[in-house]
Backbone as CSV, one residue per row, in Angstrom:
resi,resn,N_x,N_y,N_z,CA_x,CA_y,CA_z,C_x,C_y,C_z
1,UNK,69.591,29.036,-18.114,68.416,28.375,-18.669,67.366,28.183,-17.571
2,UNK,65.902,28.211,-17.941,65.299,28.159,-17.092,64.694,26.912,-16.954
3,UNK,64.194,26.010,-15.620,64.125,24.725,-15.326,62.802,24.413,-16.022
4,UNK,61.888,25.708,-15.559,60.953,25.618,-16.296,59.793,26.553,-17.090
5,UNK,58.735,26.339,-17.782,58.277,27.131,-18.901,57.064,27.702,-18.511
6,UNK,56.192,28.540,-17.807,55.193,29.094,-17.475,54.193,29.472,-18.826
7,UNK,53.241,29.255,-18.630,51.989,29.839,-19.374,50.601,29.509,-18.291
8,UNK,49.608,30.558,-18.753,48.367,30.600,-17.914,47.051,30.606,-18.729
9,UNK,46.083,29.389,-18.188,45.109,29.486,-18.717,44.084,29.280,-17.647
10,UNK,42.739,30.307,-17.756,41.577,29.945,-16.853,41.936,30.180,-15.500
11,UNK,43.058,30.933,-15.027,43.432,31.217,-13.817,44.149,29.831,-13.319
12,UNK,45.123,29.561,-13.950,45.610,27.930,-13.826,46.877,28.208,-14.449
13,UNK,47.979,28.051,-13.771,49.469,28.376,-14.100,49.686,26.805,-14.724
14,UNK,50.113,26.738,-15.959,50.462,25.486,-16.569,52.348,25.492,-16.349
15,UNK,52.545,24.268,-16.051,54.156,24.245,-15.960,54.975,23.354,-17.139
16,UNK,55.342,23.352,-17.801,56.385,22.550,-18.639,57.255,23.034,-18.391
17,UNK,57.873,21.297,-17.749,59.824,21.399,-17.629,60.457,21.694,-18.607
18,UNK,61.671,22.393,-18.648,62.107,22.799,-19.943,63.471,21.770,-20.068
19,UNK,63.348,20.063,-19.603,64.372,19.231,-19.551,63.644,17.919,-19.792
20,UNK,63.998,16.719,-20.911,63.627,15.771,-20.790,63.311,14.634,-19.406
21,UNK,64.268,15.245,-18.689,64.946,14.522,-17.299,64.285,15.129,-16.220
22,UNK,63.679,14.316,-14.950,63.661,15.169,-14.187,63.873,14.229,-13.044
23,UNK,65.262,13.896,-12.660,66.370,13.592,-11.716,66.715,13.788,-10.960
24,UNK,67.441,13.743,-10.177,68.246,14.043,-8.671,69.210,15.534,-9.309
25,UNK,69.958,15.585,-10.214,70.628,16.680,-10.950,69.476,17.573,-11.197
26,UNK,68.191,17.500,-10.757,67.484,18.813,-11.756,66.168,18.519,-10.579
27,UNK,66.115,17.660,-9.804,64.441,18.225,-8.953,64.609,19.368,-7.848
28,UNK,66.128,19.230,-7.491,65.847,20.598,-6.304,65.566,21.680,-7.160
29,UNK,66.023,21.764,-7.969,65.637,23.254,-8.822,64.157,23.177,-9.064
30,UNK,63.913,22.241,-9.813,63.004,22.166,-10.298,61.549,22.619,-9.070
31,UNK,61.881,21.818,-8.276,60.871,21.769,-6.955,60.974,23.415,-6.086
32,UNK,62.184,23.762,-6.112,62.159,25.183,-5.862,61.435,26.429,-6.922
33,UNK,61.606,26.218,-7.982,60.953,27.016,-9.176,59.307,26.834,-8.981
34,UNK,58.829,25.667,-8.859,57.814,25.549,-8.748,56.576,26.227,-7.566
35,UNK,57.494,25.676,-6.116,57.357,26.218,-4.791,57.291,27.534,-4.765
36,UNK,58.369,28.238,-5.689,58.526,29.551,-5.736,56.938,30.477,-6.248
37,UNK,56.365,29.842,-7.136,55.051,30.217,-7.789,53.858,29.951,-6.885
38,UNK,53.709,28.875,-5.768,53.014,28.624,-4.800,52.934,30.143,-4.029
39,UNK,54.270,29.923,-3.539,54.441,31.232,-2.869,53.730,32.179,-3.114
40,UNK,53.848,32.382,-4.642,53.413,34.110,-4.959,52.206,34.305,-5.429
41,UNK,51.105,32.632,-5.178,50.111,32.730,-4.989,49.108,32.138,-6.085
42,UNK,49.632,31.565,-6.593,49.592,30.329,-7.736,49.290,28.960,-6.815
43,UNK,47.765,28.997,-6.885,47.294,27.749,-6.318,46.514,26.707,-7.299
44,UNK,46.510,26.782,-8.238,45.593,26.066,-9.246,47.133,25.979,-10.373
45,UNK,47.634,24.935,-10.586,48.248,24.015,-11.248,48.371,23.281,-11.925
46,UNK,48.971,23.115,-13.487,48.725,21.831,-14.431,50.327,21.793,-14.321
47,UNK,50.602,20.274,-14.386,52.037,20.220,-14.504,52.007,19.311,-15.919
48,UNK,52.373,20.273,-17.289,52.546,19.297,-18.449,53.467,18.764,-19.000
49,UNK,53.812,17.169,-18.589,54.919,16.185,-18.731,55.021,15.736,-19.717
50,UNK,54.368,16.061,-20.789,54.404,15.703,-22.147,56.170,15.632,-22.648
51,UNK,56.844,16.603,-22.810,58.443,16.627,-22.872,59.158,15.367,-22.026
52,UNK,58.225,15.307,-21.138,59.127,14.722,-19.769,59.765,13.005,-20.288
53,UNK,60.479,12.452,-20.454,60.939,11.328,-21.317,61.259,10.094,-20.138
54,UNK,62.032,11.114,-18.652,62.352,10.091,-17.510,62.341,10.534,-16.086
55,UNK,62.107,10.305,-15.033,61.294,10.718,-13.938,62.022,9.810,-12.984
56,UNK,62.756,10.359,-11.499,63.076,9.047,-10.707,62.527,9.405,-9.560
57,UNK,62.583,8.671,-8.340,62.022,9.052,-7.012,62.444,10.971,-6.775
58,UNK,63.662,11.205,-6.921,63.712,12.455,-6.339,63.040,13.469,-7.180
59,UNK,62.533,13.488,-8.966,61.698,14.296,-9.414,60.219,14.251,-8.983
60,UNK,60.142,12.435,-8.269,58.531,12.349,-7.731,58.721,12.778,-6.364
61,UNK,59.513,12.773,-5.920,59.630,13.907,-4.707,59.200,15.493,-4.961
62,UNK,60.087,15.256,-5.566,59.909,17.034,-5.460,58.508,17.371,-6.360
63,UNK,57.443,16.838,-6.703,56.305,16.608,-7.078,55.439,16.525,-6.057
64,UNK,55.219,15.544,-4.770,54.771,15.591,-3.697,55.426,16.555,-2.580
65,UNK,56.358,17.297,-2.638,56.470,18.659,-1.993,55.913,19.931,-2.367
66,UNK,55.260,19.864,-3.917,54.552,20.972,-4.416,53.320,20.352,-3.632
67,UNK,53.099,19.233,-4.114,51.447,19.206,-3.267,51.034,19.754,-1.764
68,UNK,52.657,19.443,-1.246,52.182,19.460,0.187,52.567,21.161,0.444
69,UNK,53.311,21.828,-0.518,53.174,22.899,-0.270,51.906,23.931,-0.896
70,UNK,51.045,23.282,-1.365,49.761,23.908,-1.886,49.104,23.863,-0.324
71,UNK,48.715,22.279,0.232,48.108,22.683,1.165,46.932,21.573,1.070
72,UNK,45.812,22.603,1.379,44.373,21.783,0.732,43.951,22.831,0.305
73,UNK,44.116,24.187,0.367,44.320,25.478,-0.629,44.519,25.198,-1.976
74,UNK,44.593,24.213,-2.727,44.767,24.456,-4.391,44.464,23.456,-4.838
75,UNK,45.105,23.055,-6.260,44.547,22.199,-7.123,46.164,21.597,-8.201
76,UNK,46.411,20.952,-7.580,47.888,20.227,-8.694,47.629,18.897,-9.973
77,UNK,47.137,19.580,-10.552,47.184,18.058,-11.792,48.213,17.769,-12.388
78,UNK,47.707,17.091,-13.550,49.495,16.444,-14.132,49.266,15.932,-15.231
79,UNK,49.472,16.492,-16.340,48.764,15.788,-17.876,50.274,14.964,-18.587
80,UNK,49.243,14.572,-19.722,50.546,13.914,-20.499,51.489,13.337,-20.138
81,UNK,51.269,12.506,-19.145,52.177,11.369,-18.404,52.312,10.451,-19.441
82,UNK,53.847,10.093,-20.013,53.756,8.709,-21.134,55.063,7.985,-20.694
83,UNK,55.034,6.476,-21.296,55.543,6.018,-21.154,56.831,5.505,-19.645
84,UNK,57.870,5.246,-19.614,58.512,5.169,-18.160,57.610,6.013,-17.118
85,UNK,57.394,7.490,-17.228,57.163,8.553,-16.138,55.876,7.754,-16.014
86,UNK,54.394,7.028,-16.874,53.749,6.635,-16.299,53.755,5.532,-15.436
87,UNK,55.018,4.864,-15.826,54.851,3.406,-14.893,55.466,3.705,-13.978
88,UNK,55.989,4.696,-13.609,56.466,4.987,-12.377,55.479,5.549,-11.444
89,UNK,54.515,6.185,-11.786,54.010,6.621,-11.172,52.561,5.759,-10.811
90,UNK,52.393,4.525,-11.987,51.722,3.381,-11.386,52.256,2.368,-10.398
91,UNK,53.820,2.537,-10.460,54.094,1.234,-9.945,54.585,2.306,-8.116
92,UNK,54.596,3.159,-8.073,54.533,3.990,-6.460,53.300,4.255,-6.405
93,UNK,51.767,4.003,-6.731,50.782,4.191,-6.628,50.499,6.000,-6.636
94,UNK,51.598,6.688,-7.355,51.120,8.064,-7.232,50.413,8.298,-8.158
95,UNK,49.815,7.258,-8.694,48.222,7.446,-9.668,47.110,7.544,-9.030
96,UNK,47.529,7.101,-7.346,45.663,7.365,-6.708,46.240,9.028,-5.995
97,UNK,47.436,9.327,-6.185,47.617,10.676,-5.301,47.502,11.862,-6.213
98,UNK,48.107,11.601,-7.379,47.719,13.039,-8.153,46.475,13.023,-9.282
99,UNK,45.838,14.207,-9.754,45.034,13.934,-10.444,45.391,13.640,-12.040
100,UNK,45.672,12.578,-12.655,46.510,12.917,-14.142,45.076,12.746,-14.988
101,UNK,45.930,13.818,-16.224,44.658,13.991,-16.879,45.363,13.168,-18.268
102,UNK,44.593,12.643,-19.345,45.246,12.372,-20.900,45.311,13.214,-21.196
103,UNK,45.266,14.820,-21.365,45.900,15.980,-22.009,45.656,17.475,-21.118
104,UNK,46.332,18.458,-22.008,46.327,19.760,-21.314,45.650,20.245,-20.829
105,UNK,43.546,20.271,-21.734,42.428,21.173,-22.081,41.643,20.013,-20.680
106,UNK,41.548,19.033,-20.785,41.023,18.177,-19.388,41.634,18.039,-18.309
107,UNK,42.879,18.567,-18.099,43.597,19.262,-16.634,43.676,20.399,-16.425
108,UNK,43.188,21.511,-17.035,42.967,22.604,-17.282,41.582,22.751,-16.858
109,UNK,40.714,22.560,-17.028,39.311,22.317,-16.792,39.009,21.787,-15.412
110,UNK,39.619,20.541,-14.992,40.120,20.108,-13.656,40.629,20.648,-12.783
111,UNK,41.474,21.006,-12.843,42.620,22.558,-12.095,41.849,23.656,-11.665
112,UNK,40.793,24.181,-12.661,39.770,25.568,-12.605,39.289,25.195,-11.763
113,UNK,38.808,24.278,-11.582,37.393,23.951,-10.521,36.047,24.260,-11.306
């Protein structure tokens, strides 16, 4: 199974996890799959968490290792943050670090430049 779900819009690789969870059991993958697309030159990024149901430090890890493996070379947003995954990411202040959008088409747009 794959960790996660690729589609492209506007020159902007959109990511949906293909797991409610994204845990200590599932961010090294996850963070490697992702990294892996950096690599091959995928610098403009939507990460859509809409599926995403629960989120712990090591999936927000491996979230701030995509950033830092973009660089200042790209663009990482993050739509459809709800519920737990948002208060987590209010209550570690990674609401002033990533750009989250309320949906796909306004992180998409964001992401393009």
């Amino acid at each position: 199974m794959d960790i996660i779900n690729i589609s492209r819009e506007q020159n902007v690789a959109i990511i949906r996890p293909a797991t409610k969870r994204i845990d200590s059991a599932v961010a090294p993958a996850f963070k490697e799959a992702v990294l892996k697309l950096v690599q091959a030159g995928d610098k403009r990024i939507v990460l859509d968490l809409e599926g995403v149901d629960f989120m712990d430090s090591s999936g927000l890890g491996a979230l701030v290792s995509v950033l830092k493996g973009l660089g200042g070379s790209g663009a990482l947003g993050v739509c459809n943050v709800q519920g737990g995954v948002q208060s987590l990411f209010k209550l570690t202040r990674m609401d002033k670090v990533f750009t989250i959008s309320d949906n796909l088409a306004e992180a998409v747009q964001k992401a393009a430049g």
